[in-house]
C-alpha positions in Angstrom: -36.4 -4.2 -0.9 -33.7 -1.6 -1.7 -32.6 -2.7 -5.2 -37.0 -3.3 -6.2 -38.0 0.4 -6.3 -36.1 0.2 -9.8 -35.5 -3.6 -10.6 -37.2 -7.0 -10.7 -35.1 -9.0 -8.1 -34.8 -12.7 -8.6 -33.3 -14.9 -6.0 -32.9 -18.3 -7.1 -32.3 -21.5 -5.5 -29.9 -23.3 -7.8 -30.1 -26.9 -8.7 -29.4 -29.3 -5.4 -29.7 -26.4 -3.0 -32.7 -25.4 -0.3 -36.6 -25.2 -2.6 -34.5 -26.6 -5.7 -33.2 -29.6 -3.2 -34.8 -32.7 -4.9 -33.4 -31.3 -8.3 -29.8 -33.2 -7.7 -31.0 -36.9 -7.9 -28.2 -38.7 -7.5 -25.7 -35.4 -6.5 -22.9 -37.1 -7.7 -24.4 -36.3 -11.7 -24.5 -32.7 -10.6 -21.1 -30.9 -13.2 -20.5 -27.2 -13.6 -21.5 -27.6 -17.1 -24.7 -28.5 -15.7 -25.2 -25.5 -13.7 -23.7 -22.7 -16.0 -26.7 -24.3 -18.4 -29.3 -23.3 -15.9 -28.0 -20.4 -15.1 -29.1 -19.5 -19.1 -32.2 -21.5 -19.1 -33.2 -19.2 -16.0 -32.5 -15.9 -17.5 -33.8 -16.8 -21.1 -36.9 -17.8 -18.8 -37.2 -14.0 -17.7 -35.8 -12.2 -20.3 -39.8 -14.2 -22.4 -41.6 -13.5 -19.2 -40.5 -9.6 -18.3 -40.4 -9.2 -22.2 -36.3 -8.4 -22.2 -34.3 -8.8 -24.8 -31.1 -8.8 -22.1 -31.3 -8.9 -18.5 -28.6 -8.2 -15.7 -26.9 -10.9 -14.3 -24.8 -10.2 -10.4 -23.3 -13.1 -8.6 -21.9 -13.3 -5.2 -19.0 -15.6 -4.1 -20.0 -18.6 -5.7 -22.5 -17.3 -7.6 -19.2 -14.9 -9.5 -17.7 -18.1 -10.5 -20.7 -19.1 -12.5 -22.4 -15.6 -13.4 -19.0 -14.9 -15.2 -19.4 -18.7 -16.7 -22.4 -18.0 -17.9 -21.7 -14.6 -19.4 -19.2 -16.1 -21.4 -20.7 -18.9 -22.9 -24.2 -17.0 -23.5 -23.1 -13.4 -23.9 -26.2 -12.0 -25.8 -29.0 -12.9 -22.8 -27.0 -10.6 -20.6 -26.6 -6.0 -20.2 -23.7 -6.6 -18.0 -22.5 -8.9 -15.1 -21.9 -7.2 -11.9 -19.2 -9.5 -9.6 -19.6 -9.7 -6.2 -17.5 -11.1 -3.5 -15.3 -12.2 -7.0 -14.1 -15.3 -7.2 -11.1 -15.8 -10.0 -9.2 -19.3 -9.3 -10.4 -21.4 -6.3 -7.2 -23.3 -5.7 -5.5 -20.4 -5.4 -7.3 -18.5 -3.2 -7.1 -21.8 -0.3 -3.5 -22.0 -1.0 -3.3 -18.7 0.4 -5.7 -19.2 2.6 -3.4 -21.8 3.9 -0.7 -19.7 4.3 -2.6 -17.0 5.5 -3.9 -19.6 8.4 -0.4 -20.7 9.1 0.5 -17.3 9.4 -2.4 -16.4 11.5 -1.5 -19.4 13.6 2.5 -18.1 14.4 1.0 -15.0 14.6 -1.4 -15.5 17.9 1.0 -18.2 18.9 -2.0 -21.1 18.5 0.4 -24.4 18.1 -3.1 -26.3 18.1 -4.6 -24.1 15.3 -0.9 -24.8 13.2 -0.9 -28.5 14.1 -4.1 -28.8 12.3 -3.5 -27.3 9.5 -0.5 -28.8 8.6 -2.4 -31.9 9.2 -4.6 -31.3 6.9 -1.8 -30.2 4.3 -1.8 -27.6 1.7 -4.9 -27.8 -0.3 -6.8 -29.0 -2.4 -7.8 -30.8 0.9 -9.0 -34.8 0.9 -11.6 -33.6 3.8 -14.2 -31.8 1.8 -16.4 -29.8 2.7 -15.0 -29.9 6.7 -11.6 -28.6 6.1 -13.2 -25.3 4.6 -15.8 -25.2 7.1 -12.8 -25.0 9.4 -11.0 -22.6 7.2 -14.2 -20.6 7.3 -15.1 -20.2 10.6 -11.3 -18.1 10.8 -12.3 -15.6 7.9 -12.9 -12.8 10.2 -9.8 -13.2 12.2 -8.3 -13.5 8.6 -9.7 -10.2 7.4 -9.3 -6.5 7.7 -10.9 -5.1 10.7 -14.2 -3.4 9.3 -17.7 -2.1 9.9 -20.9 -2.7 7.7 -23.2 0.3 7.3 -25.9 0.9 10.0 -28.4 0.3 7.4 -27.2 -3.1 7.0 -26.4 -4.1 10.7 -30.3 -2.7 11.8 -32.1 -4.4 8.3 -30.0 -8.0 9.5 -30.7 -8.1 13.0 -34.5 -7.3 12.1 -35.0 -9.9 9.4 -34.2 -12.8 11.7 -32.0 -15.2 9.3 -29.4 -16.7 10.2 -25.9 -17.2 8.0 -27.5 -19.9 6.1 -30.7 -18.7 5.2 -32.3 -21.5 6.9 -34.9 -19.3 8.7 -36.0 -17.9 5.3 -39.6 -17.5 5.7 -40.0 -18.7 1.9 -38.8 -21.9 3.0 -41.5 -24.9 4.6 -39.9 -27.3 7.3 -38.9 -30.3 4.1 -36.7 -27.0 2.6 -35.4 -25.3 5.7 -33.8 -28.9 6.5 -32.7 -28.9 2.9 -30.5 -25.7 3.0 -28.3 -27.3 5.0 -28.2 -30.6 3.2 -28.0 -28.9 -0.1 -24.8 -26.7 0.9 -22.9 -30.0 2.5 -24.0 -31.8 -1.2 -23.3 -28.7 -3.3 -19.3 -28.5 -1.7 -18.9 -32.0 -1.7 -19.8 -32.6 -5.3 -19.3 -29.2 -7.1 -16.5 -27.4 -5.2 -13.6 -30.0 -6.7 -15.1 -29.4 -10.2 -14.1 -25.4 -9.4 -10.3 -26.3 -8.5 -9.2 -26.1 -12.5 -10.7 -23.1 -13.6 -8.5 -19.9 -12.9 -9.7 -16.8 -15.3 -6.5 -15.0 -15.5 -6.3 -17.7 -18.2 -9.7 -19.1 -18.9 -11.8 -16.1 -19.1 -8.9 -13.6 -21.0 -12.2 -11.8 -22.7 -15.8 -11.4 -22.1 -18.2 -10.0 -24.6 -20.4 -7.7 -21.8 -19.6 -5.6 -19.9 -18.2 -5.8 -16.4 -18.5 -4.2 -13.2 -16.5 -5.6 -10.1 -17.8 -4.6 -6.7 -14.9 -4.6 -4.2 -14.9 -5.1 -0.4 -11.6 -3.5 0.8 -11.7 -5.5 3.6 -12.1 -8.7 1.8 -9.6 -11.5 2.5 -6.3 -10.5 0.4 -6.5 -14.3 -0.7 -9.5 -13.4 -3.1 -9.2 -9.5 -3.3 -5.9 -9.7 -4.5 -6.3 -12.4 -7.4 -10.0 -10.0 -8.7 -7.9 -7.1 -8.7 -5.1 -8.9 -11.0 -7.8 -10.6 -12.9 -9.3 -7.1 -13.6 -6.8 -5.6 -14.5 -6.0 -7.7 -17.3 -9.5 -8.7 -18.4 -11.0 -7.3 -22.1 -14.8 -6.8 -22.4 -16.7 -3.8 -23.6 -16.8 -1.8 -20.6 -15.0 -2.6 -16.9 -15.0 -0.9 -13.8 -14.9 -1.3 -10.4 -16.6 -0.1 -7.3 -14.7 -0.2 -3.8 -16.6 0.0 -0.9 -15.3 0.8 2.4 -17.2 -1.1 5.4 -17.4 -4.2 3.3 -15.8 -7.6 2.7 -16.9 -10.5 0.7 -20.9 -9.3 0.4 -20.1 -5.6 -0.9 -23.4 -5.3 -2.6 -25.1 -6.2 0.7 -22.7 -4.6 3.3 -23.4 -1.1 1.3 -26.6 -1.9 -0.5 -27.3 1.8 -0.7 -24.0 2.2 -2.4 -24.7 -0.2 -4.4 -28.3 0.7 -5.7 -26.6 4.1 -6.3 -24.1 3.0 -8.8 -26.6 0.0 -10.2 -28.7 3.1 -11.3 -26.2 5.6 -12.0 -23.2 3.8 -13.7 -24.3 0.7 -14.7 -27.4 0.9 -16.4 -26.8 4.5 -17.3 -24.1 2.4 -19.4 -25.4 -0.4 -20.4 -29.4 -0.5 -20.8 -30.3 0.6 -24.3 -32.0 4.3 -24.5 -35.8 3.4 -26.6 
């Protein structure tokens, strides 16, 4: 509600996941080609309906992976691309992750919590998507002690969602069940298409500008590899925002921050003066 007293937001629910479920049929003919595609086919679908030559692009986690993707391969449909929770090479972030869980493991003297991951062995990991899972349910012990703003903490607890979205009140019993089902499909069948792509090397240049939101408290296994992907990245205009009180959802975690420097930096930048 923040962000729409100066933008039209859109929220989409990508191919195979929760409204856009029955999209992926079968999953296994879902490829990142396929979804970086959509990701265009979306925004040239706004830029005729909000009459825009150009729109703004932001991704989150995931959703950084592709929105960078898809600013590279269609440049002109897009102001600017704002990262989010930045991902830069996937299979480098879980080998640290790895060794970060190891380390956490010697650390809090948790025998049972090393057993298993050296179980498991270093990734990529034959157990997809349930090694993650496990690897995610340790992120907070894994990352910098922090605190979200107020504004964020009250404006969670009173929407009622949960970390899925599955209570999303734009979702109708069939979709709600379909959140789940799409994220279990979406890891299974698009996460070890991810494991190649590392941007220090694929993505040397992109032709809009970009902004990198940073959670100082995000896990050192993905902060660390944006930061050195930053650095070293060409485009038009870069810069980043750090945000104390934040992790891996900066944009969320500070929205008011956020707004502020969508307004003030970015589109100050970027939006052409008419």
């Amino acid at each position: 509600d923040d962000l729409t007293r100066d933008f039209v937001v859109v929220n989409w629910d990508q191919r195979g996941t929760g409204g856009s479920y029955a999209a992926i049929d079968p999953a296994s003919d879902l490829t990142l080609d396929q979804a970086i595609d959509d990701t265009i086919e979306l925004s040239d679908y706004l830029r005729t309906r909000f009459d825009e030559d150009r729109i703004y692009l932001a991704g989150l986690s995931w959703g950084s992976t592709l929105g960078v993707l898809a600013a590279q391969r269609a440049p002109d449909r897009f102001h600017a691309f704002i990262g989010n929770g930045q991902m830069v090479s996937q299979r480098e972030t879980d080998s640290r992750l790895y060794d970060d869980m190891l380390a956490l493991a010697d650390r809090t003297g948790d025998a049972d919590l090393r057993a298993r991951m050296e179980a498991w062995g270093r990734p990529p990991y034959a157990d997809i998507p349930y090694a993650n899972a496990f690897v995610m349910g340790y992120y907070e012990a894994l990352e910098e002690p922090y605190t979200p703003s107020a504004a964020y903490r009250a404006r969670g607890e009173a929407s009622g969602l949960d970390p899925f979205g599955v209570l999303g009140s734009e979702y109708d019993l069939v979709a709600k069940a379909n959140v789940l089902r799409g994220l279990l499909d979406m890891f299974t069948v698009m996460y070890p298409q991810l494991r190649e792509i590392d941007f220090r090397n694929d993505v040397p240049r992109l032709e809009v500008p970009y902004y990198l939101v940073d959670g100082t408290a995000e896990l050192a296994a993905r902060r660390d590899l944006a930061m050195e992907w930053f650095n070293v990245l060409d485009a038009p205009i870069k810069r980043v925002l750090s945000l104390d009180g934040a992790a891996h959802a900066p944009a969320l975690e500070q929205y008011e921050a956020f707004h502020r420097f969508l307004v003030e930096t970015v589109v100050s930048e970027t939006y052409p003066k008419r």
